[in-house]
C-alpha positions, 0 to 999 in steps of 0.5 A: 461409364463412371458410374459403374466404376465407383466404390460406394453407393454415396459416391455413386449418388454424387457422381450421378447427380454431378453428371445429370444436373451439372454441379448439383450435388445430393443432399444427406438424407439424415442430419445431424441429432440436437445438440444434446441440453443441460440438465434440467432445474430443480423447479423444472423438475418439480413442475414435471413431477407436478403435472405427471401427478396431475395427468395420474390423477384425471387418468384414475378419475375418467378411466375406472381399471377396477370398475365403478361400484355403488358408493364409490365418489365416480359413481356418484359424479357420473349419477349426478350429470346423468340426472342434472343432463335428464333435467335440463333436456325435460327443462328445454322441451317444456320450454320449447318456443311454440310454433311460428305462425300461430295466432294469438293465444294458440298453443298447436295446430291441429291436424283438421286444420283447427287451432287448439288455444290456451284455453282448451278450445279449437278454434276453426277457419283463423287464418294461418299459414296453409302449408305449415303442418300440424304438431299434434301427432298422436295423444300421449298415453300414460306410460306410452314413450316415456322415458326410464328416469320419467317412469320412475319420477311418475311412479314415486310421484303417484305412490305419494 
């Protein structure tokens, strides 16, 4: 066999690659590195350093290595988004759309069956969809479920 017989492992490949699938020779596994580039400008150079800055910055401000401590401004950001988020979730549950399918003037269904309207009355046997469940699951009491920022708001609210 010529295979055999070849110095190197590359010329072997080549041989091969001639001798099995006719002329077809083996690509190089590796290609040449880029052309290595000019220097760059002073205004690339600048605008580099501009950005470094910047990335160092959002870095120092979003990844505390020292910690957060009271007074510090991250302690004070991450204060205001939690309340301004609390805020906005009570804003959307009170103003949460009612039920489809209720009658005019009714605020829930009832699980009796009934209709609790606006005016703080049931009213029974108004027809509404059947297979729609009542929202009305247990009554709320004071301090029952209530969330820490709630508690809070409620007990300042209360020793006023």
């Amino acid at each position: 066999m010529r295979f055999l017989r070849t110095t190197s492992i590359a010329a072997g490949r080549r041989l091969l690659a001639r001798t099995r699938l006719g002329t077809l020779q083996c690509r190089p596994l590796a290609t040449l590195p880029p052309a290595p580039r000019d220097r760059p400008s002073a205004a690339e150079v600048q605008q580099l350093a501009k950005d470094a800055k910047n990335q160092q910055r959002v870095w120092d401000t979003f990844v505390p290595e020292g910690g957060i401590r009271f007074g510090d401004r991250r302690f004070w950001a991450l204060l205001s988004f939690v309340l301004g988020l609390h805020a906005f979730n009570n804003w959307r549950e009170a103003n949460a759309p009612r039920d489809k399918g209720l009658p005019e003037g009714a605020v829930r269904r009832l699980p009796d069956g009934g209709l609790l309207m606006e005016d703080g009355s049931i009213a029974r046997g108004v027809e509404t969809d059947p297979a729609a469940p009542h929202t009305l699951h247990k009554i709320k009491v004071i301090g029952e479920d209530e969330l820490t920022l709630d508690r809070a708001y409620r007990k300042i609210k209360d020793s006023i």
